[in-house]
VOVEXDO-451391 format. One record per residue (C-alpha): residue number from 1; z, y, x. Coordinates in steps of 0.05 Angstrom, whole numbers. Layout:
VOVEXDO-451391
+-----+--------+--------+--------+
!   k !     pz !     py !     px !
+-----+--------+--------+--------+
! NUM !      Z !      Y !      X !
...
+-----+--------+--------+--------+
end
This chain:
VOVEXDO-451391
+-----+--------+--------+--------+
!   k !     pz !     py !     px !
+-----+--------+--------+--------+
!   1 !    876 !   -167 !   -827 !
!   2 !    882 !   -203 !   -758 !
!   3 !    809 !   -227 !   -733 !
!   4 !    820 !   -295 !   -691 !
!   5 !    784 !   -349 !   -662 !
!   6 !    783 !   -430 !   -661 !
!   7 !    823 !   -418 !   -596 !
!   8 !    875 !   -378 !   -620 !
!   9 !    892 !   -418 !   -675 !
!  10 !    887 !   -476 !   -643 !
!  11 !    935 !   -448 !   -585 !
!  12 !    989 !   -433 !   -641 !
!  13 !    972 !   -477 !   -688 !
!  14 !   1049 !   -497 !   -714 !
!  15 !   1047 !   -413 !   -727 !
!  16 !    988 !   -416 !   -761 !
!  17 !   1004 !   -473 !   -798 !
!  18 !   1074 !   -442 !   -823 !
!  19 !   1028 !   -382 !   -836 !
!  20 !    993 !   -429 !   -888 !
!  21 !   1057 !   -456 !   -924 !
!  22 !   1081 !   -381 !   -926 !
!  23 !   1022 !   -367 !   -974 !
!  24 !    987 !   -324 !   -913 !
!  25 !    911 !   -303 !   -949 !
!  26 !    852 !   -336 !   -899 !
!  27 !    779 !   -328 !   -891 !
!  28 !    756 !   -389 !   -845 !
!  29 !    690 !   -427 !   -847 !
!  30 !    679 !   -491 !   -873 !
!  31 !    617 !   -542 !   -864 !
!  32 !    572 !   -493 !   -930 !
!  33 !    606 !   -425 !   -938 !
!  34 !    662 !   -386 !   -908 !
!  35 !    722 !   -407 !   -949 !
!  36 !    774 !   -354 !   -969 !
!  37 !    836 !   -387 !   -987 !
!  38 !    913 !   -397 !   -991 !
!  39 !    972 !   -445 !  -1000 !
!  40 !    941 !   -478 !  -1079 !
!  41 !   1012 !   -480 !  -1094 !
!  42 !   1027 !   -416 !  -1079 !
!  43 !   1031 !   -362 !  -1146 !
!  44 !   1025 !   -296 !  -1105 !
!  45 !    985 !   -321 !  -1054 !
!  46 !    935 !   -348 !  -1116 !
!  47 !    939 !   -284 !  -1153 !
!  48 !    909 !   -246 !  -1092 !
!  49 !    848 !   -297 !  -1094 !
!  50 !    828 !   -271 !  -1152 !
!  51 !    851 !   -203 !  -1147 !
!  52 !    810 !   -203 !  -1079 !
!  53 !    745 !   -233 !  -1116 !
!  54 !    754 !   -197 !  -1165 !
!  55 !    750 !   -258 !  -1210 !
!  56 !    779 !   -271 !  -1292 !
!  57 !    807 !   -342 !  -1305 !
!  58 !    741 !   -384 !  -1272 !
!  59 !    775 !   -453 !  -1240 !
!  60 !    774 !   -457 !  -1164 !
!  61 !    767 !   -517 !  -1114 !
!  62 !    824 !   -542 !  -1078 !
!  63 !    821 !   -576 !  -1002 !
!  64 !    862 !   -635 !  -1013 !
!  65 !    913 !   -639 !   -949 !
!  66 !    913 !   -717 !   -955 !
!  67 !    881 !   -779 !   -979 !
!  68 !    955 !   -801 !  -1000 !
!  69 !    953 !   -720 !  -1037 !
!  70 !    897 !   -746 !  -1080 !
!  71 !    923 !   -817 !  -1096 !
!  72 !    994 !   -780 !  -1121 !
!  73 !    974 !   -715 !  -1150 !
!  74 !    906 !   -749 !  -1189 !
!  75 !    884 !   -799 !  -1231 !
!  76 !    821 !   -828 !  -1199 !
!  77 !    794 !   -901 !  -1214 !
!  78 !    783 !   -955 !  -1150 !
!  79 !    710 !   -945 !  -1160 !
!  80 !    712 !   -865 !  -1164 !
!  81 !    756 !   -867 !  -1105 !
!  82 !    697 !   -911 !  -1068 !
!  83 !    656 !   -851 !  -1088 !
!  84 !    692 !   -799 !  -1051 !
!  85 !    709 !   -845 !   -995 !
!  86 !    641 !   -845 !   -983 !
!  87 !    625 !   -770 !   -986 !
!  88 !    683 !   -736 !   -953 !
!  89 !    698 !   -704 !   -909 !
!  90 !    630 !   -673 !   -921 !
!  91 !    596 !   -622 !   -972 !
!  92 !    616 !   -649 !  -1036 !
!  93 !    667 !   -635 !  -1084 !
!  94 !    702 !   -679 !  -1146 !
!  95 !    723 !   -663 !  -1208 !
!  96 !    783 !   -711 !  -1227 !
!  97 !    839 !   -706 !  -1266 !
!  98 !    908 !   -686 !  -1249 !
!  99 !    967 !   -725 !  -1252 !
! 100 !   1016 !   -680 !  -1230 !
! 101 !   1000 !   -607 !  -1262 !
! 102 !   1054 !   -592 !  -1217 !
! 103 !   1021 !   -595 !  -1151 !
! 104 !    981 !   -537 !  -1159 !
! 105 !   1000 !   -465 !  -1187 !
! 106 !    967 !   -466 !  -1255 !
! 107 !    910 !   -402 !  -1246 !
! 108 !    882 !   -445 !  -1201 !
! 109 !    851 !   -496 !  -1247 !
! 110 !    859 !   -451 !  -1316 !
! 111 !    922 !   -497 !  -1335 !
! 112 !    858 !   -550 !  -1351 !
! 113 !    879 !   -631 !  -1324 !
! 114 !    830 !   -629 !  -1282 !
! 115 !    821 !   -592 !  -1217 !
! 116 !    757 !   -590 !  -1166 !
! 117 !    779 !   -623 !  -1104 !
! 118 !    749 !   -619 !  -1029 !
! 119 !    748 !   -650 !   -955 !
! 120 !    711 !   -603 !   -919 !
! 121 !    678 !   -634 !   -851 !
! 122 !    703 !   -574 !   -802 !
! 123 !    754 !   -565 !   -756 !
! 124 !    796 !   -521 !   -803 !
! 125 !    810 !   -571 !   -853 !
! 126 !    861 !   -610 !   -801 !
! 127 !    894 !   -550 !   -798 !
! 128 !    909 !   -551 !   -868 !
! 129 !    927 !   -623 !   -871 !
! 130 !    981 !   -615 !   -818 !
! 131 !   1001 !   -565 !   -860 !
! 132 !   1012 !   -616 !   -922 !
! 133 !    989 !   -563 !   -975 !
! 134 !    934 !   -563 !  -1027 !
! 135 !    894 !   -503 !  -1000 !
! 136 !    845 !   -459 !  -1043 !
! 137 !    770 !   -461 !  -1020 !
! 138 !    732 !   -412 !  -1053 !
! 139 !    669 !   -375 !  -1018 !
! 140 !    681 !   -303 !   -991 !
! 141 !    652 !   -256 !  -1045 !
! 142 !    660 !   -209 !  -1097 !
! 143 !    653 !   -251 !  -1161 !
! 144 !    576 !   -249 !  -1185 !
! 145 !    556 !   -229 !  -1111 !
! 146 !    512 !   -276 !  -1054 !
! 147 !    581 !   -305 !  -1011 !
! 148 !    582 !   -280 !   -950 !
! 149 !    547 !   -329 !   -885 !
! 150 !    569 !   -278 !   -823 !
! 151 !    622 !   -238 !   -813 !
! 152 !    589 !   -177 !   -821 !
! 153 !    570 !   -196 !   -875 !
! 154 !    634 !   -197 !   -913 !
! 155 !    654 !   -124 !   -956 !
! 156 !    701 !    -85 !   -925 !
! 157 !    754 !    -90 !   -983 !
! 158 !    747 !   -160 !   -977 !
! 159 !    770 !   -170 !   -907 !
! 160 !    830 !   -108 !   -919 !
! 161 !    860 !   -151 !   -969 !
! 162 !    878 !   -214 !   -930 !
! 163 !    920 !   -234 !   -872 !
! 164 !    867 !   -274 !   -826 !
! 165 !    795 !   -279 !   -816 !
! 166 !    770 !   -342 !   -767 !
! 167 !    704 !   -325 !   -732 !
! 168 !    693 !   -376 !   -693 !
! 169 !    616 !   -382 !   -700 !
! 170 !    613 !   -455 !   -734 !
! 171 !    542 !   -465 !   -762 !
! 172 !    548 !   -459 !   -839 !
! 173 !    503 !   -496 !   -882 !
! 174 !    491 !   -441 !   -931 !
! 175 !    499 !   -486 !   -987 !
! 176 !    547 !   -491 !  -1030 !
! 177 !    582 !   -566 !  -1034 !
! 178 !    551 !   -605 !  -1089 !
! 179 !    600 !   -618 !  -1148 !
! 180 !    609 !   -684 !  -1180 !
! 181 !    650 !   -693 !  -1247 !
! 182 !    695 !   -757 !  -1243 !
! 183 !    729 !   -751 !  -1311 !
! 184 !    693 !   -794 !  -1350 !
! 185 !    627 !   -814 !  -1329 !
! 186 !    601 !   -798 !  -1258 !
! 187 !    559 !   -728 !  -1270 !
! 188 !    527 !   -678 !  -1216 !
! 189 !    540 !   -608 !  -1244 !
! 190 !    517 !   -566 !  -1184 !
+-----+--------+--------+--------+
end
């Protein structure tokens, strides 16, 4: 695990950002949570998500790299797409169906049509769309555990099992994003 800052990714960002499409494992904050996540498309990269967490077949959310990503990879109506106009970036997330399964390495949904799709309202998240890759976001925790808000806060077999950890001291929320269903009828579920 290499600890780094806004600065240094920011100073070699095209590395970084290769780092991303080569399925490299981050923890970097987001506007709620710290975010641990990889290329979406990525199988390995995936399978250590869960293998990190600890976690069985539960669906994860997905940072969408592009508003053009969403329009071609998922089915959302003009007035569902108003809907997350408005919200994001910011601390929401959709649930809309997929149009192409395809886009996304299957464990990261559970094979469903759906997946849970994000814009986080950070610096990090223009990282990942110059990278042009669906990115897991998925809070930094053993599953069934609090996710961690610091650093030092995150366990120790957490942080030896990726490649990069961004401390950069952005204020978290705390929260994690709300999460609106778009399949069929506009639904808050958390």
């Amino acid at each position: 695990m290499l600890l780094l800052t806004k600065k240094d990714i920011l100073k070699n960002k095209t590395f970084y950002i290769d780092e991303i499409k080569n399925g490299k494992v981050f923890i970097y904050p987001t506007d709620t949570l710290f975010g641990l996540g990889v290329d979406a498309a990525n199988q390995a990269g995936v399978k250590r998500i869960f293998e990190i967490k600890k976690r069985e077949a539960k669906p994860m959310l997905v940072i969408a790299p592009s508003w053009q990503w969403l329009k071609t990879n998922c089915i959302i109506t003009a007035n569902n797409y108003s809907t997350i106009k408005q919200k994001l970036p910011g601390a929401y997330s959709f649930i809309v169906k997929l149009k192409n399964k395809t886009t996304i390495y299957e464990k990261v949904n559970n094979g469903q049509d759906s997946v849970g799709i994000r814009i986080p309202d950070c610096w990090f998240t223009k990282i990942i769309q110059q990278s042009k890759v669906p990115f897991v976001t998925t809070s930094v925790n053993l599953t069934g555990q609090a996710p961690a808000l610091k650093i030092n806060e995150i366990p120790k077999e957490i942080l030896a099992a990726v490649d990069y950890v961004i401390d950069d001291e952005t204020p978290l929320s705390g929260q994690a994003s709300t999460i609106i269903d778009l399949r069929d009828e506009e639904k808050v579920l958390r």
